[in-house]
N, C-alpha and C positions, 0 to 999 in steps of 0.2 A: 724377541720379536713378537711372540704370541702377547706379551704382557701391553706390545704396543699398538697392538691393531684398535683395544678399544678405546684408548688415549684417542687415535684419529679420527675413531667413529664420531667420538661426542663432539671434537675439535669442527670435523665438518658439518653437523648437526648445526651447531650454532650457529656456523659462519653464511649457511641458507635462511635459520629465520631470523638473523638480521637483515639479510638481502630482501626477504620477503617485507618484512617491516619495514623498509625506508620505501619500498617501492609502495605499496600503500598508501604510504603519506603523502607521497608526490602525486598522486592518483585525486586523494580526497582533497588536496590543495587547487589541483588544476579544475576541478569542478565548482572549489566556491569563490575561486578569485575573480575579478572582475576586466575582462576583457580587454578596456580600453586602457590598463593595467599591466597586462602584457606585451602590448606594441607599442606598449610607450617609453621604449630605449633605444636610443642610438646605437649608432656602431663602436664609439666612443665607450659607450656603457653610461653616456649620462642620462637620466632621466628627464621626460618630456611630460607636461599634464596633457591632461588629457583634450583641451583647446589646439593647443601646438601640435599634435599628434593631427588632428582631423586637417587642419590649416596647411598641413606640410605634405597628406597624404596624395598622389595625384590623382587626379578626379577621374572618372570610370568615362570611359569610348561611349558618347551618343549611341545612342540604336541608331540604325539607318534609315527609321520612321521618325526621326526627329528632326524639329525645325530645322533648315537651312538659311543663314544667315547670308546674302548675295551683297548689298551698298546700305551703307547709311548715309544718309544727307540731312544736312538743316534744309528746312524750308522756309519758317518764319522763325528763325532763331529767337528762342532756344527750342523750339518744335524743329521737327525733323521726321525723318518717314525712314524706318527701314526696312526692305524690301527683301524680299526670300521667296525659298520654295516651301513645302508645307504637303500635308494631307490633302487630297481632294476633299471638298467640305469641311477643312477645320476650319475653329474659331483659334486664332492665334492670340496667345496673349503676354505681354513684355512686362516686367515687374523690374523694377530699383527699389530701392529705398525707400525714394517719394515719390515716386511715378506707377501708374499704373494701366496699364491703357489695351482693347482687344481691337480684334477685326475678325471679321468675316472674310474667309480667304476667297476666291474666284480662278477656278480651274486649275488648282495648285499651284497659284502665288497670291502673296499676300503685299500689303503695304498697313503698315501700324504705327501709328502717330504718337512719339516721344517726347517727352520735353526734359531738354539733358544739355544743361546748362553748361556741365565742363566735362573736358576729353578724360577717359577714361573711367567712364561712369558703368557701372557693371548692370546690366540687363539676366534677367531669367527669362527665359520663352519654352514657353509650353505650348499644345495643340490637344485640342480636345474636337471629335469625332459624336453626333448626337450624344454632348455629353460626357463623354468617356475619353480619356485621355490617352492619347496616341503616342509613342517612341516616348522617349529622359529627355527631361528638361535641360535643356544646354544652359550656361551663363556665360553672357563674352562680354569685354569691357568696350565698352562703344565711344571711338570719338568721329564723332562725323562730320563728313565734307561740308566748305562751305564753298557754294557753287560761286562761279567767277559772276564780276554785276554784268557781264553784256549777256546772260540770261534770262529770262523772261521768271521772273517768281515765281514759285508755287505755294499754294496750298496744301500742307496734307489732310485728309479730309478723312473720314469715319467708314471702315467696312472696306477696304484697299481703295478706296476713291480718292483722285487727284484731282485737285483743280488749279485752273492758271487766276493768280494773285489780280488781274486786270479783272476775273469777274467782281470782287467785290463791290464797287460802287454801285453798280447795276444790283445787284443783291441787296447794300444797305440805302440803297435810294441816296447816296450824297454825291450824285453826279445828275443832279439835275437842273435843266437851266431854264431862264428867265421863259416867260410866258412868250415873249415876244419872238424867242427862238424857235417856238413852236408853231407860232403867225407865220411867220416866214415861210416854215415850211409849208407850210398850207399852202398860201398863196404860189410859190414855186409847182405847188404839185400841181394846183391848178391850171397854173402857163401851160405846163409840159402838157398835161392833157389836150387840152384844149388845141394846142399845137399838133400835136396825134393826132389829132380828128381831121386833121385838114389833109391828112394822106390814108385816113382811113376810118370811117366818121363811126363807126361800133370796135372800135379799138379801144381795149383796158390799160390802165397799170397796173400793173399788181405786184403789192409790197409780201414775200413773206419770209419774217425775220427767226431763223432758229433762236429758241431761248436756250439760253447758257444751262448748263447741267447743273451748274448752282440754281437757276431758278426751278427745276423740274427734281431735284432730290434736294431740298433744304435740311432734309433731316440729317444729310451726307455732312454739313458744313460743321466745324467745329464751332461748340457753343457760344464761343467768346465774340465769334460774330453774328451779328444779330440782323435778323434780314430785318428790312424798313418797313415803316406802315405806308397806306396811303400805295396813290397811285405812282409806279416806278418810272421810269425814263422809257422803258418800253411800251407802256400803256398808253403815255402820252404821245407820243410817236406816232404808233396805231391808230389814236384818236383825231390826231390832225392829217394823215393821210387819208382817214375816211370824210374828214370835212373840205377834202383839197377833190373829194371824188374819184382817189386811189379805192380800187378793190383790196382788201387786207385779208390774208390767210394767218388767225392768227392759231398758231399750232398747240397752246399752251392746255387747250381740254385734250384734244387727241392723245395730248402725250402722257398728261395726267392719266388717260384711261389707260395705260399701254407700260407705264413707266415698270410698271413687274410682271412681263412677259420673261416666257422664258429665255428670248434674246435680247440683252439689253439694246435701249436707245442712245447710248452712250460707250465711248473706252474708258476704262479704270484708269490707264497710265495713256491716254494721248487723249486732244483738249476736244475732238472731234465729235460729232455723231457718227453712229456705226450707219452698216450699209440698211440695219431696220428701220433704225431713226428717219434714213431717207427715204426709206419706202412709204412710212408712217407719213410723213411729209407730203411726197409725190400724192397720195391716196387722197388727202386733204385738197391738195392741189386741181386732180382731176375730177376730182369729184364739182368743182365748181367750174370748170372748164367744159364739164363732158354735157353742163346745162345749155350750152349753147351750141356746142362740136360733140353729137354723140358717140362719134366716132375712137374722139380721145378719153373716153371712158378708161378710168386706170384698172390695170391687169389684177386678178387675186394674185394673193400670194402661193398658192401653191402652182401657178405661172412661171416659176424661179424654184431653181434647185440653192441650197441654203447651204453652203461646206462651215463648216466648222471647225477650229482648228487650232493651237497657236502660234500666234504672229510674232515677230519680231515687234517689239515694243514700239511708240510714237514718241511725239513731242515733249511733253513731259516726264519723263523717263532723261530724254538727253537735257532738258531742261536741270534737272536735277546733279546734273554731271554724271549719268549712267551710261552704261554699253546698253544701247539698244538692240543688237544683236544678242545679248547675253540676257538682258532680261526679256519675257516674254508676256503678251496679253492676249485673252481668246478673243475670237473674233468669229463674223460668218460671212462669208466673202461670195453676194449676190450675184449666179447668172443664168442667162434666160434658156427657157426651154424652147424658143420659135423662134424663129426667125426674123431679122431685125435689117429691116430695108434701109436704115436709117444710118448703119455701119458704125453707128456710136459705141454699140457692143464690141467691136474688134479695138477700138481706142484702149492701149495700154494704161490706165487709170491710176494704177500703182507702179512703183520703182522694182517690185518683181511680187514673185506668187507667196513669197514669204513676208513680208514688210509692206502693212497699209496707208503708206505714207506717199502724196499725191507725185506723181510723174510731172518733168516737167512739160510735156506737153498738153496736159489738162487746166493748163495757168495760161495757156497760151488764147492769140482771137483764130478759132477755130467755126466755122459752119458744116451743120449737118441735114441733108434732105432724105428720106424717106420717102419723096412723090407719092403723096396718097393728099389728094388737096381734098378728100374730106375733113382732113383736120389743118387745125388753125399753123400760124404764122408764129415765131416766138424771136425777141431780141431779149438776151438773159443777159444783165449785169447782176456780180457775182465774187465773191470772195471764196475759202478754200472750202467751205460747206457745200459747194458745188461738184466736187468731186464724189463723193458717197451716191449723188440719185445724176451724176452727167450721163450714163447711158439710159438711162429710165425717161428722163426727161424727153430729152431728142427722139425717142420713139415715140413718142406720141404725139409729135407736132408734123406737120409737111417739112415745114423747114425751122431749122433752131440755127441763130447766129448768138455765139458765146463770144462778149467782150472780154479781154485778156484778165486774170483776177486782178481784182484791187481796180478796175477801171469800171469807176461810178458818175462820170461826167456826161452829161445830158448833149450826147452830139447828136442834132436832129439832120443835118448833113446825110450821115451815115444810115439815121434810124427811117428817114425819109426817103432814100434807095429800099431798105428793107420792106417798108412798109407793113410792119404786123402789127398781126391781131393781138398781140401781147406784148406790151413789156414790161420784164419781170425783175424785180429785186428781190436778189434771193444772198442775204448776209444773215452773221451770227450776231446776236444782241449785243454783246461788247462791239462792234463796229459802225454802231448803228450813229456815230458822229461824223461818219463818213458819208453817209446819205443827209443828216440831217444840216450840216453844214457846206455841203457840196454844191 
């Protein structure tokens, strides 16, 4: 037994620094192998290169500062706009293959203009912050809606900006007509006048036409449309109602000077002016009124409390085939700090406190008096531009008779009971074939 103890000694001696020597080796192998080397075997035990290995791997959980991806839609196929949440102040930007395209988001949502030819076309969206890149880049394969044709077109437009597909003629000048349609009007504006004076012989017309948001941000427009040279259909319009001896507000410096305040004059996702655009308007408006009636001198702005907020999305949004409820656009929803004899402030204006989209009683033939007969008389025909400055307006007149929207027919019947000091057209440029042919 003694001759065997040392037999065991050496026995177990060696059978440690073998143990020690394999393990070693496993040690110095795991440090210089190559990674993408080790995960690259199945459960199979077959081997994967290292392409297949990444391609099979499942992609890592967004942060929850990463783009959110809400509707894609075509607009003008193969363009398309898709529409998300985001960083307050990112710059969003969508990447394919061949595509490449950013935006400027607005009050944490975005709209970014695609061109994605066929469904299942794979998008990267990133978000960068001054700069600096916010939450993991998502990649989702996009096939987007194509909205039904009793939609009205869209546009998708640069920096989350929408527009409706009817602005472009007005924008590229190829809706413009013979000279003789412009005679015409003249001569009509003239009659009507002239016919006004006989129930109120210092009675105006006055035409004033909102320009379309494609004319007041061109920069917005995607480059393949090209705005026109020369004078547009709007200009000329202007021009023969000032020769038929209409008064014309045309708003188009105002707006230029105003256009990057910090409230826009415009929705990103509805085809409207906001409720600033109308004040910008209104201001315009009084200011050439308050020459004759000092009384209607229009209010500052800091006369209005300004809420901020956002809205339940507009027209284009549902144009688009979107949940209006679901997607959302900021907004500042104008109202007065005095008191308002004229009761047009109490008129429900919107469909509720959440969604700036017109009531239908603001479409309707409505009158409003204020009894203050130092200010003038108003007969206002009018389309849905009228909704944004309806209580603004009628405060500052004695009496304001609003024809139902969309009624531009010259009833001197009616306007001849009225007898005002004003009659006012007040439509968006795209409908200005509605006055000029009416």
């Amino acid at each position: 037994m003694k001759r065997l103890l040392p037999i065991l000694f050496v026995v177990l001696l060696t059978f440690t620094l073998v143990l020690a020597s394999c393990g070693n080796a496993s040690e110095s192998s795991a440090e210089t192998s190559d990674p993408t080397e080790k995960s690259a075997a199945s459960s199979e035990g077959q081997s994967l290169s290292a392409e297949e290995s990444v391609a099979s791997e499942e992609p890592a959980e967004p942060s929850k500062d990463s783009v959110e991806i809400v509707y894609v839609s075509y607009s003008e196929k193969p363009y398309g706009a898709v529409v998300g949440r985001c960083a307050e102040g990112a710059v969003v930007t969508a990447k394919s293959d061949n595509d490449e395209s950013s935006a400027l988001s607005w009050h944490g949502w975005f709209s970014v203009r695609i061109k994605c030819p066929r469904s299942n076309t794979a998008y990267t969206f990133t978000q960068t912050v001054d700069g600096k890149q916010v939450g993991d880049p998502i990649t989702k394969k996009l096939s987007p809606v194509t909205p039904s044709s009793d939609m009205w077109p869209i546009v998708t437009g640069y920096d989350s900006q929408l527009f409706l597909q009817k602005m472009l003629p007005d924008f590229r000048h190829t809706n413009l007509p013979a000279d003789s349609a412009f005679n015409s009007f003249s001569d009509r504006v003239a009659a009507h006048l002239k016919q006004l004076r006989t129930v109120n012989e210092n009675a105006e017309i006055i035409y004033m036409i909102a320009p379309a948001s494609m004319t007041v941000y061109p920069e917005l427009v995607p480059e393949q449309y090209k705005q026109g040279a020369g004078k547009s259909k709007l200009d000329r319009t202007l021009e023969a109602a000032k020769k038929g001896g209409a008064t014309v507000i045309d708003l188009r410096t105002a707006f230029a000077e105003h256009k990057n305040d910090e409230m826009p004059l415009y929705y990103k996702f509805d085809s409207h002016w906001t409720e600033y655009g109308a004040f910008v308007a209104y201001t315009e408006l009084f200011e050439h009124i308050a020459e004759r009636f000092p009384a209607s001198k229009p209010r500052a702005i800091d006369e209005f409390d300004w809420q901020g907020k956002s809205y339940e999305s507009g027209d284009m949004v549902y144009y688009l085939q979107m949940e209006r409820e679901v997607v959302h656009d900021y907004g500042y929803l104008r109202t007065m700090k005095f008191d308002d004899d004229s009761g047009a402030s109490k008129v429900q204006r919107y469909l509720n406190n959440d969604r700036l989209t017109y009531s239908d009683y603001v479409t309707w033939d409505n009158t409003h008096a204020s009894g203050d007969t130092n200010k003038p008389n108003a007969y206002v025909m009018r389309d849905s531009y009228s909704t944004q400055i309806y209580d603004i307006l009628a405060e500052r007149f004695n009496k304001t008779h609003y024809v139902g929207m969309w009624g531009y027919s010259w009833n001197f019947a009616q306007i001849s009971k009225e007898k005002p000091d004003y009659v006012i057209y007040l439509i968006a440029e795209w409908n200005i074939d509605s006055i000029l042919y009416s």
